[in-house]
C-alpha positions in Angstrom: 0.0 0.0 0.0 1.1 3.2 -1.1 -0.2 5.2 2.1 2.4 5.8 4.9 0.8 4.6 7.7 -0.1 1.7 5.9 0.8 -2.0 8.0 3.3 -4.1 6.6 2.8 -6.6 9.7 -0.5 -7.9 11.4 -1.1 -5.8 14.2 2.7 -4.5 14.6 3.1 -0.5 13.1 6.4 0.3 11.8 6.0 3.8 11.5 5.5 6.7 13.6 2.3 8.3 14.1 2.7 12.5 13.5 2.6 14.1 16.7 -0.6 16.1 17.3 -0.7 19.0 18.8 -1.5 19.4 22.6 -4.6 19.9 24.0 -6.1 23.5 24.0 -7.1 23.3 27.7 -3.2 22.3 28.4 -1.6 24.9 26.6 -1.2 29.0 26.2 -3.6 31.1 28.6 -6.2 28.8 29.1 -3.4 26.7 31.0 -2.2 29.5 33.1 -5.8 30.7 33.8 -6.4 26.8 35.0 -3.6 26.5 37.2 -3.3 29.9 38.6 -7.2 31.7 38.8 -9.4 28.7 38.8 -7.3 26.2 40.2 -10.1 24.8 43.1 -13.1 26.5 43.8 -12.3 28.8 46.2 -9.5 30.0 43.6 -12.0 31.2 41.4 -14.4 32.7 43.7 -11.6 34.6 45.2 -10.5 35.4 41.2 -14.2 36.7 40.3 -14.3 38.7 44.0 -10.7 40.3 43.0 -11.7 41.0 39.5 -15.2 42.8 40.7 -13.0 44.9 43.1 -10.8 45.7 40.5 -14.1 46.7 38.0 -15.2 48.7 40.8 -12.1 51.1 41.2 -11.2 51.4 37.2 -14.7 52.2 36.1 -15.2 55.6 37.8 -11.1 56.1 37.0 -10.6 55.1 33.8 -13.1 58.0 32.4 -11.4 60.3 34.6 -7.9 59.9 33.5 -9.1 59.3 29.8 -10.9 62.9 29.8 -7.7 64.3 31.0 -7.5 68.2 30.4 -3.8 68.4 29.6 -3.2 72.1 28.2 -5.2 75.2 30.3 -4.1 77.8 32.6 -5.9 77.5 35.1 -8.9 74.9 36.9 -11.0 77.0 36.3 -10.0 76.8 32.5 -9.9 73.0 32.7 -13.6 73.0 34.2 -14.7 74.9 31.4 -13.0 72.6 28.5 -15.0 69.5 30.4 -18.5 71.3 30.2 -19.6 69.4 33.4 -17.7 66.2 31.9 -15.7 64.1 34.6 -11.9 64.6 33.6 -9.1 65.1 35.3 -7.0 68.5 35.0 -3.6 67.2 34.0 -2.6 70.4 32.8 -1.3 71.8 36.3 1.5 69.3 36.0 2.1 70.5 31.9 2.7 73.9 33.1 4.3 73.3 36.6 6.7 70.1 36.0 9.6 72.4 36.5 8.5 73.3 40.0 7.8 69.3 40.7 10.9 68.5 39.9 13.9 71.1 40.5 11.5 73.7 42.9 10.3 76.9 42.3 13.9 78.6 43.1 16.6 77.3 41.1 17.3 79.0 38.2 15.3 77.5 35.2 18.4 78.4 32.7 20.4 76.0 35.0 18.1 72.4 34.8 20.5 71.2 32.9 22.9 71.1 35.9 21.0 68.6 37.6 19.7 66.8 35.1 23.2 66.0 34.0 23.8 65.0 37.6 21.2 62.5 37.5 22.2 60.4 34.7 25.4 60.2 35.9 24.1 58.7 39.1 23.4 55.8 36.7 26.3 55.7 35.4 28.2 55.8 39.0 26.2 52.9 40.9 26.4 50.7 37.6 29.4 49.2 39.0 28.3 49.0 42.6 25.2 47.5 42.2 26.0 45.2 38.6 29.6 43.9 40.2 30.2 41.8 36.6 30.9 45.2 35.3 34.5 46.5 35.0 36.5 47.4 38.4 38.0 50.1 37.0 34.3 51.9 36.9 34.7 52.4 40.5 36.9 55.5 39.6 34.2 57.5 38.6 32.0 56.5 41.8 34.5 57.7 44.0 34.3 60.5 41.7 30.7 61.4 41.3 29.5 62.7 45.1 32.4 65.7 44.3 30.8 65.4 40.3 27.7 66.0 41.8 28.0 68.3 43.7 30.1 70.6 41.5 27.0 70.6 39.2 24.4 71.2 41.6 25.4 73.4 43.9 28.0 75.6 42.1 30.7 77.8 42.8 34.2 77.0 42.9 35.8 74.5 41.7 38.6 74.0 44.5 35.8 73.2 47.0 35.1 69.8 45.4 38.8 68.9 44.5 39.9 70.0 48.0 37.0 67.3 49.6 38.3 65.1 47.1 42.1 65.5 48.5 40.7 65.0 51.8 39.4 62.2 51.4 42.3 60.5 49.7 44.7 61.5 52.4 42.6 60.2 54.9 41.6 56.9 53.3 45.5 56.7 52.5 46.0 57.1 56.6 43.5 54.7 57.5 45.7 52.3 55.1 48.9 52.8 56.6 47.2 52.2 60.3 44.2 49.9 59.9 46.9 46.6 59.7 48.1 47.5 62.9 45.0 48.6 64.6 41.6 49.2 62.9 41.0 51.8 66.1 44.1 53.8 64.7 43.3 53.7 61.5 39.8 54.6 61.5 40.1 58.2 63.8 43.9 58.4 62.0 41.9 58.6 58.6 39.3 60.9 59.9 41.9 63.3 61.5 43.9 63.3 58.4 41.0 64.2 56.6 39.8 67.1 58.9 43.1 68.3 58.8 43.1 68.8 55.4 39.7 70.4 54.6 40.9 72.6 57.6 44.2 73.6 56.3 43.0 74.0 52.4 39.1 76.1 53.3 41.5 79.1 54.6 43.7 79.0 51.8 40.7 78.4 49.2 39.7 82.2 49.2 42.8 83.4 48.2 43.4 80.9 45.5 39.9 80.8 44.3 39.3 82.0 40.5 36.2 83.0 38.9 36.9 81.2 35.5 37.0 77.8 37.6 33.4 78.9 39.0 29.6 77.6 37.8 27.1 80.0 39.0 26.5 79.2 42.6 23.3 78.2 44.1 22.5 78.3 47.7 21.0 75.3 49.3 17.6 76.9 50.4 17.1 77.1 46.7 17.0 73.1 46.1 13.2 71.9 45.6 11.1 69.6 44.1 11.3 65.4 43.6 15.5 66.4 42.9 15.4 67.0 46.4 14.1 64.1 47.6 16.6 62.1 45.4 19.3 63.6 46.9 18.8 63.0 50.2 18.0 59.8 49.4 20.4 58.8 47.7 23.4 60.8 50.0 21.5 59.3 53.4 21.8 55.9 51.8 24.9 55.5 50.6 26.1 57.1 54.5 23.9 55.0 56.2 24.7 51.8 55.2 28.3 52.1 55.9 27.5 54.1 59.7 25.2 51.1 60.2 27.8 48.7 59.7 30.2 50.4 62.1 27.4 50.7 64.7 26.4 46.8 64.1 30.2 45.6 65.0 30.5 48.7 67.8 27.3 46.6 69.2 29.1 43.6 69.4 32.5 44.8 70.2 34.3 43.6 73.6 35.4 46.9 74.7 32.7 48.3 77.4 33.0 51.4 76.4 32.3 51.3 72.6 29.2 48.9 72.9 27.8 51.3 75.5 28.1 53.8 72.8 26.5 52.3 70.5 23.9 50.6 72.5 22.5 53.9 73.6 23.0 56.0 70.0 21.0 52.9 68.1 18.1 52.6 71.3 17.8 56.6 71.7 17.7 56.9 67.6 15.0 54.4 67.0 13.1 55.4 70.6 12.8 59.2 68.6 10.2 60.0 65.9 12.1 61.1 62.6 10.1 64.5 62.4 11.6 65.4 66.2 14.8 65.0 64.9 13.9 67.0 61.6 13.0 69.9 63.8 16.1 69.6 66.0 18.1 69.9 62.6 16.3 73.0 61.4 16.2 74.8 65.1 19.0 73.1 67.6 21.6 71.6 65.6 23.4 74.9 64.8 24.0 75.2 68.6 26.0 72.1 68.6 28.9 73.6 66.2 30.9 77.0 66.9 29.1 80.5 67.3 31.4 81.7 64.1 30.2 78.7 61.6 27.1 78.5 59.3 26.1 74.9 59.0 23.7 74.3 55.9 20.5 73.5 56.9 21.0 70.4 53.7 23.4 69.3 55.4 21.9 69.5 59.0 19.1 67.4 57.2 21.2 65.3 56.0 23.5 64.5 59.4 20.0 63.6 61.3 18.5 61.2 58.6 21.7 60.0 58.0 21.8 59.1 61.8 17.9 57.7 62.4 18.5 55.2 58.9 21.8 54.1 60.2 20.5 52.9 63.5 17.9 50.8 61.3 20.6 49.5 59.8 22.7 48.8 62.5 19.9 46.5 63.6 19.5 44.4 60.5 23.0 43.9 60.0 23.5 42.9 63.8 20.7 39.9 62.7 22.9 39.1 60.4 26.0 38.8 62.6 23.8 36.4 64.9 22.5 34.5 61.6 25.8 33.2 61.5 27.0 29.9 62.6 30.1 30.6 65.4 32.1 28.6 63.0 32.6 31.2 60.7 34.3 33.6 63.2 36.4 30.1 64.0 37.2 29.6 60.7 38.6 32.9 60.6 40.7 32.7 63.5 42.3 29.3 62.3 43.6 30.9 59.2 45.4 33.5 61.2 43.1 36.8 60.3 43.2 39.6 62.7 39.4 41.5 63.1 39.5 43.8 60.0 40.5 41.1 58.0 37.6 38.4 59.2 35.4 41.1 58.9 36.3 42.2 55.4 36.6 38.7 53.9 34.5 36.1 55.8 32.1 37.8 58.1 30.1 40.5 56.4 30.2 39.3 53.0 28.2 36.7 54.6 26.2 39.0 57.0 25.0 41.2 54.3 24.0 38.8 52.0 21.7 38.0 54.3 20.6 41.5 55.4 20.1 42.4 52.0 15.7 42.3 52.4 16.1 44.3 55.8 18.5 46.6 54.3 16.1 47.1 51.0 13.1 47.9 53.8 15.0 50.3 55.3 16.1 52.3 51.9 12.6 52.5 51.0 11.1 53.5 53.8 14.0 56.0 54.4 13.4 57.6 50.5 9.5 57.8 51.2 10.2 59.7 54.7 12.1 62.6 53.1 9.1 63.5 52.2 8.5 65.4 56.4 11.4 67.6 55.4 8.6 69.7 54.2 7.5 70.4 58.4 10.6 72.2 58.3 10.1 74.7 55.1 12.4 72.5 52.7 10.3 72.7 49.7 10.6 69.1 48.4 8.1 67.6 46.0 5.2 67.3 48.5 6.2 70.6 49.8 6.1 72.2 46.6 2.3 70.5 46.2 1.5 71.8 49.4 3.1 75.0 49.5 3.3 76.8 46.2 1.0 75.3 44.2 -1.3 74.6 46.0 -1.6 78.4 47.5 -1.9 80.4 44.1 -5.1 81.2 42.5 -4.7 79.2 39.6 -4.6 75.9 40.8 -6.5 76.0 44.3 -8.4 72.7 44.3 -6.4 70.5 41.8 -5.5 67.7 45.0 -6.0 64.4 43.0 -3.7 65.2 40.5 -0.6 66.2 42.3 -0.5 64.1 44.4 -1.3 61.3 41.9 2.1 62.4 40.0 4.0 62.4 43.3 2.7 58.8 44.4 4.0 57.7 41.1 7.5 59.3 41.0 7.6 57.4 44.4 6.5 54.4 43.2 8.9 53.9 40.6 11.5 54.7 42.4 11.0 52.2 45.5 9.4 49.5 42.7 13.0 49.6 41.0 14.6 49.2 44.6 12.6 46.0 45.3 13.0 44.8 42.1 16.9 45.0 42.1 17.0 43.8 45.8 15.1 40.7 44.9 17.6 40.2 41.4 20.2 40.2 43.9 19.2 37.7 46.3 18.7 35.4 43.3 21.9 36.1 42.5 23.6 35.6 45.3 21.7 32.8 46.2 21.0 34.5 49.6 18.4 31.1 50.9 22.3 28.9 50.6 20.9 26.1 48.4 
């Protein structure tokens, strides 16, 4: 027979039957519906319940956001474009994005200062957070905080590059100490340091030149969400190192440096983050010669700096305990002295496993530098609050504004989470 699934034998095939194709039910979305929604009945009644809910809160706010008013002058304006038709008035963040995002201070002709400071932020925690990226990018993330700063704040040039040589000399202190005592090294460094911003900020005025100056800007000027990135971003990147000093001070044997740290990390955390807020903008000054100006940035800065590195301090000291005592015998059989276990054995394992707490922490601390508008810093809420909210134009437009904030915020603490968990993958942080 000339048909290919013809039988040469009784009742034996020789041939292979084509392969059909799977069930629809066991493939493609049906499948995942199957196995996911409607898995057992409760499944699905809790599928249909969640899909209701979800029916109930996009139907009146789908028509809204669809009906969107995106170019006016006014609510008033937008109102009359909707003739009584539900819309939302998009177009007070069309006309006032510049206020959102750098403040209603800085000088609009001088965006492109910070702007250019933000992409290099990408560009400077590549190699930090990616760590199968080149070494040598490191370089420029020592670099950027003095990058950074040079292009947001202004001035001279030698103020940056004299921070910078400060904090060379005192790193290189710190290594010429730290092997034979990590006490030595650590308060040599920071004296070398101080030494050296001393020394250069009287001979700075003398030296300065105006060609080597970007036009300065003071810090009461700094607004909007680019406010609430940087302290983010500088109380972080403190933090975490402070919290990792304050973890080990906590466990040190020395009396006197646990007690310390025991009551810095228990007073911290027993103290709202507000009361501290206020102590920067009203108290702090006290604390630092009669003759001296602090910045109230960098007041800000000291006190969230402080409250997120006793968090810290606390998750990482869970991760000290999460480890087995043979670790810290391990180390000691190979003949390391502290800094050395620490550096290689210890935390690398200690943070691994901090890594969720740590993420908690960031997130929460980005989302709270939000109260430094209590204290008249005029960051993206406080620019909703404050000047927007207060003219004529746009009295009433709540929804809106603080729709576009809760978003900004989103993404920004979505990306955290969703790196932290990448990581943890990565490093395999469950040790199967």
């Amino acid at each position: 027979m000339s048909d290919t699934h013809a039988q040469t034998v009784a009742f034996v095939r020789d041939t292979e039957i084509p392969s059909a194709p799977p069930p629809y039910a066991a493939t493609g979305p049906v499948k995942w519906m199957r196995e996911n929604l409607f898995a057992t009945p409760a499944n699905a009644v809790l599928t249909l319940l969640a899909l209701y809910a979800i029916y109930l809160i996009l139907a009146p706010t789908l028509p809204w956001i669809l009906n969107g008013v995106w170019s006016a002058n006014s609510l008033a304006e937008c109102r009359e474009i909707l003739q009584g038709a539900t819309g939302a008035c998009f177009a007070v963040l069309t006309e006032r994005w510049p206020q959102l995002l750098f403040g209603f201070k800085y000088p609009s002709d001088l965006y492109w200062r910070p702007t250019l400071a933000f992409v290099l932020l990408f560009v400077a925690v590549a190699p930090v957070l990616f760590f199968d990226l080149p070494r040598k990018l490191l370089i420029f993330t020592g670099l950027f905080p003095f990058i950074a700063y040079y292009l947001i704040w202004g001035g001279t040039i030698f103020v940056p590059i004299l921070a910078l040589v400060g904090c060379i000399g005192g790193f290189a202190v710190y290594q010429r100490f730290v092997t034979g005592s990590f006490a030595a090294g650590f308060f040599g460094g920071i004296a070398a340091a101080l030494a050296i911003w001393y020394i250069g900020g009287l001979l700075i005025p003398a030296g300065a030149s105006n060609n080597a100056m970007l036009t300065p800007v003071p810090s009461r000027d700094l607004g909007g969400f680019m406010l609430n990135m940087m302290l983010g971003v500088t109380c972080v990147s403190l933090s975490i190192p402070i919290g990792i000093a304050l973890a080990l001070g906590r466990q040190s044997s020395m009396p006197l440096i646990k007690v310390v740290c025991v009551v810095f990390i228990e007073f911290i955390r027993g103290v709202p983050l507000i009361t501290l807020l206020f102590v920067a903008s009203v108290m702090l000054s006290y604390f630092f010669p009669p003759e001296s100006s602090v910045d109230l940035f960098l007041r800000v800065v000291i006190m969230i700096t402080m409250f997120s590195a006793a968090y810290i301090a606390e998750v990482i000291r869970g991760g000290l305990a999460a480890l087995p005592k043979g670790q810290y015998e391990a180390a000691d059989s190979l003949g390391l002295d502290y800094p050395q276990a620490m550096r290689l054995i210890i935390l690398p394992q200690a943070l691994k496993i901090s890594i969720p707490g740590i993420v908690n922490v960031a997130v929460g601390l980005f989302k709270d530098t939000t109260l430094v508008s209590v204290i008249s810093m005029f960051d993206l809420v406080g620019m909703i609050r404050g000047p927007i909210l207060a003219s004529t134009e746009w009295n009433g437009v709540y929804w809106e504004l603080l729709g576009f904030a809760a978003l900004l915020f989103f993404v920004v603490c979505y990306g955290i989470s969703q790196y932290s968990q990448w990581l943890e993958r990565r490093l395999a942080t469950d040790h199967r």
